[in-house]
C-alpha positions, 0 to 999 in steps of 0.5 A: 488695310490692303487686306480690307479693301481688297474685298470691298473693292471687288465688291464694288466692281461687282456692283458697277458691272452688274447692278449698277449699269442695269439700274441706271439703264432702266432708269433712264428708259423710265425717265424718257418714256415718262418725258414722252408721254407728258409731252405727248400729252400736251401737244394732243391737247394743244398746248404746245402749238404756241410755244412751237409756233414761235420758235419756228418763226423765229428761226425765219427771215421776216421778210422773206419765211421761205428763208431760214436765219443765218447765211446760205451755207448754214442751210446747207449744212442743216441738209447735211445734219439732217442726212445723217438721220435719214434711212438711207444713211442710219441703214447703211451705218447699221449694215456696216456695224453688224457686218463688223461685228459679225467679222468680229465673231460677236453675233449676239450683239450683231443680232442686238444691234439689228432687232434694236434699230429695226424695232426702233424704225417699227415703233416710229411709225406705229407713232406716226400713224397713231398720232398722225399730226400735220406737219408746219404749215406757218412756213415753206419746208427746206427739204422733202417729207413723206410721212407724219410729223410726230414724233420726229422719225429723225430724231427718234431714229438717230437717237436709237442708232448713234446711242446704240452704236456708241453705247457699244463702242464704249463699253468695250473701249478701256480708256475711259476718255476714248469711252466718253468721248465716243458718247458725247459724239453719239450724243452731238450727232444726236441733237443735230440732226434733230435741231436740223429739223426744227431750223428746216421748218419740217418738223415742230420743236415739240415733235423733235424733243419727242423723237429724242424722249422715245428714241433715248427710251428705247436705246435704254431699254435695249442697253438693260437688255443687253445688259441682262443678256451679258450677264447670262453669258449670252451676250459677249462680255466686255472687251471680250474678242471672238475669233472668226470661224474660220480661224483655227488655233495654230 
């Protein structure tokens, strides 16, 4: 009996590593890509703008709509949510991870990193200016906005950087538990920067659910590559540790 599991056990192992992952991370490009072309769709004929109008509205004080529901502290800490999807914050997160992972000798997935979130920031704003939607007018915004509205800059962004980065970490994490809850809390910080920007009355609910759609598409498409490159050896496998180059064997 051990002597006929053992090969299909193998065989098995083969197909998680290199069939499996690729299939699902393309799938899921597809999958999300799909979401936003369908909502894109519907917010540039209009129908989203009632649905949108009423969630904002009713994240708002009646009597007063410069205020956001919910005590003072809370629209602080929406503040704080929203940083974490800011450029200043996503670029410095990246700067960190691709020096750690340049000290570490993996430049290909340095390299990956960087063209991942760059492309990323590149295709945000090709959106924005295709699209160019207003921003919410029904009620006063709670922090500063430059640019256009859909898709959420914010959401798309950290979607692409937290998910990227925590795809990373949890591929080369050999506790499964450790490796689940490093996506979950790319995940988490994911949503909450994007509901930060609905409950800030900067962005409407459908342009946040697009910012995530297209970000999740595209971490998913530089996981597949990713994926492929591995496979071709030029990529690090994973947990596979490269020394530095100045390290010499004793």
């Amino acid at each position: 009996m051990k002597s006929f599991l053992s090969p299909v056990t193998g065989l098995w192992f083969r197909l998680r590593l290199n069939e499996v992952g690729p299939l699902l991370s393309l799938a899921a490009c597809g999958l999300f890509a799909w979401a936003f072309i369908e909502l894109a769709d519907e917010v540039f004929e209009g129908e989203t703008h009632a649905l949108d109008s009423e969630i904002l509205m009713a994240l708002r004080n009646p009597q007063d709509t410069a205020n956001p529901l919910g005590p003072s502290w809370l629209e602080e800490a929406a503040r704080d949510f929203t940083g974490l999807g800011g450029y200043a914050i996503l670029t410095l997160l990246t700067t960190a991870a691709i020096i750690y992972l340049l000290m570490a000798g993996k430049r290909a997935a340095a390299l990956l990193v960087l063209i991942s979130v760059v492309g990323g920031a590149l295709l945000s704003t090709g959106l924005k200016i295709g699209f160019e939607r207003p921003r919410p007018d029904l009620v006063p915004h709670a922090t500063r906005v430059y640019t256009a509205s859909f898709p959420s800059g914010h959401a798309m962004l950290s979607a692409i950087t937290y998910l990227t980065l925590g795809a990373l970490l949890a591929r080369v994490e050999k506790s499964r538990r450790i490796s689940t809850f490093i996506m979950g809390l790319a995940i988490i910080m994911t949503l909450l920067v994007g509901a930060s920007r609905v409950y800030l009355g900067v962005h409407w609910p459908s342009d946040v659910l697009a910012g995530w759609s297209v970000g999740a598409a595209w971490a998913s498409l530089c996981w597949f590559i990713a994926l492929q490159l591995q496979r071709g050896g030029q990529v690090e496998k994973p947990g596979e540790t490269t020394a530095p180059p100045d390290t010499k064997e004793a």
